[in-house]
N, C-alpha and C positions, 0 to 999 in steps of 0.2 A: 688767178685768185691769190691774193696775198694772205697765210692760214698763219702770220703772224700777229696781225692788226684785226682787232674785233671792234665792231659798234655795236654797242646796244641801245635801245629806243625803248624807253618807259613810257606805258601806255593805258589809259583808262579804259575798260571794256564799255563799249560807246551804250550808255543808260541813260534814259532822260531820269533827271532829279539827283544824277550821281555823277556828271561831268559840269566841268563850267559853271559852278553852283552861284558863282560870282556876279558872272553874266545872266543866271537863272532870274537873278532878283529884279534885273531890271527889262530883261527880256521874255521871261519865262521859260521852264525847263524844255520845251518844244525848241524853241529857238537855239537857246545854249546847245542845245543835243544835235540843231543840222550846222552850228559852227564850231563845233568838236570832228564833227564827222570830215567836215571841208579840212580842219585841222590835220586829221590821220592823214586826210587823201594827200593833202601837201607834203606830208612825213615820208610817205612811203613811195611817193614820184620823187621825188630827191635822194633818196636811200637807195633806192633798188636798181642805178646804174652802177652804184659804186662796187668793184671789184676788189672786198676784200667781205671778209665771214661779218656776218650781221646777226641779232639775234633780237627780238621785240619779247618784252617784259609784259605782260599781264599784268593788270592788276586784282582781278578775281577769278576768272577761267578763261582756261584755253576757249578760245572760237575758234570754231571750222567755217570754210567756204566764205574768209572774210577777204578784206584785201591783201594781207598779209602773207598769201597763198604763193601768190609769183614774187619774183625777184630777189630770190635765194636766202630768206628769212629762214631760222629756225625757233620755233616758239617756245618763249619759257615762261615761267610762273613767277610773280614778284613772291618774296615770302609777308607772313604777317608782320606788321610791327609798325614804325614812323619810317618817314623818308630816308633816315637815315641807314635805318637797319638794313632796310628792302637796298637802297643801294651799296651798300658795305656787303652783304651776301653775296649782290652781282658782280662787285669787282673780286671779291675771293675768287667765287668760283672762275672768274675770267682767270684769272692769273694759275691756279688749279688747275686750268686744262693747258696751261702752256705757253698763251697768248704773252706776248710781247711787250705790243701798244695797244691800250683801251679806254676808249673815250666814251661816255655816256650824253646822250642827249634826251630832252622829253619831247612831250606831242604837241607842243604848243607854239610853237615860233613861228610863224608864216615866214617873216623875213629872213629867213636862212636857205641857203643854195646848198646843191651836192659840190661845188667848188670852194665852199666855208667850209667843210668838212674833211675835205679833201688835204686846206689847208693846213687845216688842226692837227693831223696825221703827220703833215711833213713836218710842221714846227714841235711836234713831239719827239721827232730824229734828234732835236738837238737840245731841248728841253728835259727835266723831268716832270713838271707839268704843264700844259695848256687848261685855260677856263674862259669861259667867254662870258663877262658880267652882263646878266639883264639890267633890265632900266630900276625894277620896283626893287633889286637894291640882296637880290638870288643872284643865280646865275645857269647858263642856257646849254653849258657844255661843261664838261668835266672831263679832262683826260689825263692817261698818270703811267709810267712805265714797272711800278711797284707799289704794292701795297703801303697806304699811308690810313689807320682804322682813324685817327684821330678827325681825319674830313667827317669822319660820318656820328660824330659824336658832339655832345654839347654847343647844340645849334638850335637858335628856333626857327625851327623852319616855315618857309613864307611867310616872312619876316624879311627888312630891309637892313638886316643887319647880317644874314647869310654870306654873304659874297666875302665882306670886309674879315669876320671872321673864319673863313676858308684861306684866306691868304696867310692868315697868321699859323694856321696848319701845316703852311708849306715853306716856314720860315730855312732860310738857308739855301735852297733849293733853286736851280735852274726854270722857273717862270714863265713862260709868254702868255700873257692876258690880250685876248683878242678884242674883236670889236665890240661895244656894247648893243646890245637890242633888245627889243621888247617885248616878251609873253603876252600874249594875249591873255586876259584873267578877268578884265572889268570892261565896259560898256566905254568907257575913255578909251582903252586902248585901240576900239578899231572906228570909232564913231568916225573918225575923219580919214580913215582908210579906205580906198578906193577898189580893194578888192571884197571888202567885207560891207557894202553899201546893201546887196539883195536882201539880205540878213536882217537888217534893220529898220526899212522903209515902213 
């Protein structure tokens, strides 16, 4: 186990009418809540071979007896506020307890492997940051070897201007921007996806 390198995984506590409210509209909140659910499962089968400290973020309460149980998670609480804050908290305290390299991902990417991740880690050896732009203009990874508060500041978030103004954060700095992909967020994003077809029929 590498107790230098930390992941954390941002996570909605899986509620119909409170995840995927996007997909809610056109699919209804039943639906959006069992491909949120597919979502986790995907997160947490990609995550939990990896051999290095992992930690999944809440976003209203700890669950017990979820999936988050195995593959050597430790459970934490987002705190209140905007996207930003909740994730500027998580990297203090990441950095706070010692960690090294810390890379944050959310719960929504189907298209990302535990070898995308894998990657992220090693190009942060040589990097001071990795970020991996989503398609709607965010982005899907975040990882950083020292605190930088300004990422998490004067941004709107879920907004297609996020990503663009996160690099100007990291002005000067050693860089690797990885592949671009795509959140799932709207009824486009998986209508012509072939893993997400049960979902929709």
């Amino acid at each position: 186990m590498d107790n230098e390198k930390l992941l954390m995984i941002f996570t909605k506590n899986p509620e119909a009418g409170k995840v995927k409210t996007r997909l809610a509209r056109d699919l209804g909140n039943n639906k959006a809540l069992e491909i949120y659910k597919f979502l986790l499962k995907h997160s947490h089968e990609i995550t939990a071979p990896l051999k290095l400290e992992k930690q999944v973020f809440y976003s209203s309460f700890l669950a017990e007896n979820d999936i988050w149980e195995t593959g050597g998670f430790e459970k934490k609480l987002q705190i209140d506020g905007d996207l930003g804050d909740k994730m500027q908290a998580a990297f203090t305290d990441a950095f706070a307890q010692g960690y090294q390299e810390v890379i944050i991902i959310g719960s929504d990417l189907y298209d990302i492997s535990s070898a995308d991740i894998s990657a992220a880690f090693s190009e942060l050896q040589d990097h001071d940051y990795v970020i991996g732009p989503a398609k709607d203009g965010g982005y899907y990874l975040l990882g950083m070897k020292a605190m930088n508060k300004k990422l998490f500041h004067g941004k709107n978030w879920s907004t297609s201007s996020v990503f663009e103004d996160s690099l100007k954060d990291m002005q000067d700095a050693k860089i690797k921007v990885l592949p671009e992909k795509n959140d799932i967020d709207m009824l486009d994003d998986i209508k012509d996806h072939p893993a997400f077809q049960n979902f929709i029929k």
